[in-house]
N, C-alpha and C positions, 0 to 999 in steps of 0.2 A: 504494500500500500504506500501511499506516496505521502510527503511529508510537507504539508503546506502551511504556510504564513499566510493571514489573517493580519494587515493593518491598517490602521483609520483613526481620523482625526472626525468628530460630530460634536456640533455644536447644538441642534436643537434636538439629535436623537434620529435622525432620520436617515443616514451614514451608519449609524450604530447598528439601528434593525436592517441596512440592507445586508452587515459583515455578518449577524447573528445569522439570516437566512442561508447565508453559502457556506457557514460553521455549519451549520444542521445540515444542510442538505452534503455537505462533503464526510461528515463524523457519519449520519447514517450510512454511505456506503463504506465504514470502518477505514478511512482515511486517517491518519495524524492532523489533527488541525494545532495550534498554536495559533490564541487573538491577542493581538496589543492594541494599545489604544497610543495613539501621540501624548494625548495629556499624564498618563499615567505608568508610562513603562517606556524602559532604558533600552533606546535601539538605535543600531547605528547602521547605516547604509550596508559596509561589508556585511555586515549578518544574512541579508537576503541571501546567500551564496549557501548557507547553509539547509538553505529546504530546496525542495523540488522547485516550486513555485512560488512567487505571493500573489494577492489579491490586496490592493491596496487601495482604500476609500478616502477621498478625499472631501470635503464640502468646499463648497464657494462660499467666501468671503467677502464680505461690500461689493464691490463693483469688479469681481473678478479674480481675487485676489489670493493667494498661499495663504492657509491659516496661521495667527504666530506660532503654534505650538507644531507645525508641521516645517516652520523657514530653516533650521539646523539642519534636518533629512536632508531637503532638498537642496541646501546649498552641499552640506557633504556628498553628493552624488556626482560634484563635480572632483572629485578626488579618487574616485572611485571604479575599479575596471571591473563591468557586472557581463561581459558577454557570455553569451548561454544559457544566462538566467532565464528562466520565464515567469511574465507580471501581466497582471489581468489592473485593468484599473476603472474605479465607478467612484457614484458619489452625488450625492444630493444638492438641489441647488432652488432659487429660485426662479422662475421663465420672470417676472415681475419685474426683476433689471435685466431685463433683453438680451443685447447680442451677451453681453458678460453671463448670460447662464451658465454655469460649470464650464466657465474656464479653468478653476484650479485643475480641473481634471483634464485639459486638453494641458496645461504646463506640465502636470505630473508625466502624464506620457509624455510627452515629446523630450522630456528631461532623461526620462527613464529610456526612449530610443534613442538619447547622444550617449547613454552611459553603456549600450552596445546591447540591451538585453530585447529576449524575444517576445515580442509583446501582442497579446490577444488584438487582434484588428478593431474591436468596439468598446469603444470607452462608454461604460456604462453610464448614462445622466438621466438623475430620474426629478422630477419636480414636485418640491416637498414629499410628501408621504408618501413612501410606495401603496401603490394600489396593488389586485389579483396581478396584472398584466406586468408591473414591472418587479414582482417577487418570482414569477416566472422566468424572467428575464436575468435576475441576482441567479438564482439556479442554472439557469443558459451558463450563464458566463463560469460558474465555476468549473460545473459540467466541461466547457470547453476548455479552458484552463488544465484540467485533466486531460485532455487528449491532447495539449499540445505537449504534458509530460510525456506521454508513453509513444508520442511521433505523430501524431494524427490531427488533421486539424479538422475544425467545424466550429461554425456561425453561429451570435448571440438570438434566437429567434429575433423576429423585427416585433 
């Protein structure tokens, strides 16, 4: 079974249950999961190297923006050589300030493809509260995430 990481930074809760949903849905098929949260636990960019995977949730912030509790990640990712890795990346946001809807999550990807790693093709963005369709969707993406460990790939449902 394969050994995944599980991190995220949530600010109103909404990031947290989309990490909870892909812990459950990857522990039921007796996966290893490991959650960390940014605000609450000690990680550092190199760690990623040590699981199979991660899944890494990010929220949008004001107008766009890296949460503070997530700016240390992401700036040590520039110091960092992750090629091989594979990262699945989602995350919560509001459509309310417009084009900046989860942007943090289009920077975390693109951050995480200069640091060389192999990355799920659908940045998961979901608007406020996951509803039925985008809990399916957190499932897609881990589910997927899984096949790009064991060499296979496949699509977050749309």
């Amino acid at each position: 079974m394969s050994n995944i990481l599980i991190l995220y930074a949530s600010a109103s809760g909404n990031t947290e249950l989309m990490a909870e949903v892909m812990a459950t849905y990857l522990e039921n098929l007796q996966h290893k999961v490991t959650i960390k949260n940014f605000d609450f636990d000690q990680i550092t960019a190199e760690e990623i190297k040590d699981y199979d995977a991660a899944l890494i949730g990010i929220y949008t912030y004001d107008y766009g923006e890296i949460p503070y509790e997530v700016e240390f990640f992401y700036d040590e990712l520039d110091e960092v050589e992750l090629t091989g890795s594979i990262c699945g990346v989602f995350g919560a946001g509001d459509s309310a300030y417009g084009d900046t809807f989860g942007t943090a999550v289009d920077l975390m990807y693109e951050k995480l493809e200069e640091c060389g790693v192999h990355l799920h093709p659908v940045r998961l963005k979901v608007d406020l509260t996951p509803d039925k369709k985008d809990i399916r969707n957190c499932e897609e993406l881990a589910k997927s995430v899984l096949l790009l460990v064991s060499g296979k790939e496949a699509n977050v449902a749309e």
